[in-house]
C-alpha positions in Angstrom: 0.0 0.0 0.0 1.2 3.6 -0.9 1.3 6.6 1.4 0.4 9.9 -0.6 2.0 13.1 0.7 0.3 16.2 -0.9 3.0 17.7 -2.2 5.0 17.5 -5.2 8.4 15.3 -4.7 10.1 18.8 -5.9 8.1 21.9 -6.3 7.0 23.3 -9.9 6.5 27.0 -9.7 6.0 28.2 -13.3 5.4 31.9 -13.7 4.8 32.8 -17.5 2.8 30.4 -19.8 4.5 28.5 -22.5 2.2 26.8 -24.6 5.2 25.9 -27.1 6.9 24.4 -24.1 3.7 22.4 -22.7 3.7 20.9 -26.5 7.1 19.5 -26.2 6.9 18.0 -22.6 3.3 16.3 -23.3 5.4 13.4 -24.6 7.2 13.1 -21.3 3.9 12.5 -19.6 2.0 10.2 -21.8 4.0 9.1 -25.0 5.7 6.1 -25.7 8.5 6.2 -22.9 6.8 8.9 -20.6 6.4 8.7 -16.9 2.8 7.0 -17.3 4.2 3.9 -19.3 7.1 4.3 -16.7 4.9 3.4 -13.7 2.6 1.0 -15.4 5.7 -1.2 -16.9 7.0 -1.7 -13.2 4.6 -1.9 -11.5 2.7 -4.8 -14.1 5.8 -6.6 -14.2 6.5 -7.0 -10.3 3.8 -9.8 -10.0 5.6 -12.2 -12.3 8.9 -11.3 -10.1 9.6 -14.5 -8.1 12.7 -12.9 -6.1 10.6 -10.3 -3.1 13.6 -8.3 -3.1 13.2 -7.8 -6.9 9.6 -7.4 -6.5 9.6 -4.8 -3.8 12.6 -2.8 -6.4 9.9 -3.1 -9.0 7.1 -1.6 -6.8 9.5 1.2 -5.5 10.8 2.2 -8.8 6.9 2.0 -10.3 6.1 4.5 -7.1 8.9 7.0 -8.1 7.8 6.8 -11.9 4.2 7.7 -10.6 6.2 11.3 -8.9 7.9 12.0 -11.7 3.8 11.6 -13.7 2.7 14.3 -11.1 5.8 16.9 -11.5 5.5 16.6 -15.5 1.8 17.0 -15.1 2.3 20.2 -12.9 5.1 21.1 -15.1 2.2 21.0 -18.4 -0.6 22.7 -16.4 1.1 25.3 -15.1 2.6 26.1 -18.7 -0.8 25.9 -20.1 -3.1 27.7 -17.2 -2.7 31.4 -17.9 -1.8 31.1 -21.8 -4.0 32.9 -23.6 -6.1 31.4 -26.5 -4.0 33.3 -29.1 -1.1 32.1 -27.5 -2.4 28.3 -27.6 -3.4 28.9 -31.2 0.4 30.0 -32.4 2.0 27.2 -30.6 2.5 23.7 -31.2 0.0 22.4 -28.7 -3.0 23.8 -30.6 -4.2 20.2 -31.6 -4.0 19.1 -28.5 -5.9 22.2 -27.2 -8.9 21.5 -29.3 -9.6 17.9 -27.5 -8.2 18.4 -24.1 -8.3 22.1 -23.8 -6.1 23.3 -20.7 -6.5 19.4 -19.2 -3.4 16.9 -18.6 -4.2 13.9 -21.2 -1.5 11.0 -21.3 -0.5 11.5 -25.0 2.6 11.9 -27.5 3.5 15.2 -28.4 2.0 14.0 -32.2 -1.1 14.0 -30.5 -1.4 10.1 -30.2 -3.3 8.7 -26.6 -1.3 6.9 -24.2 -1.5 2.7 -25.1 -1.1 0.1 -23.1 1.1 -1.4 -25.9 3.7 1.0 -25.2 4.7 -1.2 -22.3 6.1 -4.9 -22.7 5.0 -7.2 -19.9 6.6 -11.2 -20.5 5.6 -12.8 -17.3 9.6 -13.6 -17.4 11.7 -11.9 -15.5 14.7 -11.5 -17.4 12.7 -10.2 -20.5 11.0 -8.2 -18.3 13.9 -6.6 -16.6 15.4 -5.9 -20.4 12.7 -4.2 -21.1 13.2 -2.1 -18.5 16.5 -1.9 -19.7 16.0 -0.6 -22.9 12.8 1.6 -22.0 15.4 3.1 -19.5 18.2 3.8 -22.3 20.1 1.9 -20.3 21.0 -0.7 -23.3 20.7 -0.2 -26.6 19.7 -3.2 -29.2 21.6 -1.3 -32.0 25.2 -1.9 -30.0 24.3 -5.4 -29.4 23.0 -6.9 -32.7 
């Protein structure tokens, strides 16, 4: 079980709107290696973990993914919140504007919704864990082929 603390892991305090800015960080929240797919990968994958120890890492690292969700969420409301519609309009994040308006929606900055199939979950833990791996950057199939 999770314990919430209202507050943001580290503050966001954005002054001036940035539309333009919002457009480019959208991705960071709900595209294809965002914070939401982030969360859900680990913390899918820690019920086929057999080691504890490896499950509990899996849960804690799914947790911290689910902070970093909130902060880039803050991060795209508060760049969005006081824009004006003109401002919206000239900017990258337009599209997005005209479905979501000023709301935080898990999508790609190409305007694509979050999918689950962004996120591989084997039941085996060693593909599992290169998943994680390679979502991470950590590895790269390229170097290794």
């Amino acid at each position: 079980m999770w314990e919430y603390q209202k507050k943001l892991q580290i503050p966001i305090n954005i002054k001036n709107p940035n539309p333009k800015l919002a457009a480019f960080i959208v991705s960071q929240y709900g595209g294809p290696d965002g914070e939401l797919g982030a969360s859900m990968r680990y913390l899918s994958q820690r019920f086929s973990m057999e080691d504890d120890m490896a499950k509990g890492l899996l849960t804690d690292i799914g947790t911290e993914e689910l902070a970093h969700l909130e902060m880039v969420g803050a991060l795209i409301h508060q760049l969005t919140k006081n824009a004006t519609t003109t401002e919206i309009e000239n900017s990258p994040m337009a599209p997005y504007y005209i479905d979501h308006a000023k709301g935080v929606y898990p999508a790609a900055a190409a305007g694509n919704p979050w999918k689950a199939e962004y996120i591989g979950v084997k039941g085996d833990p060693i593909a599992d864990l290169v998943e994680d791996l390679a979502a991470d950057g950590a590895i790269s199939y390229t170097q290794h082929v």
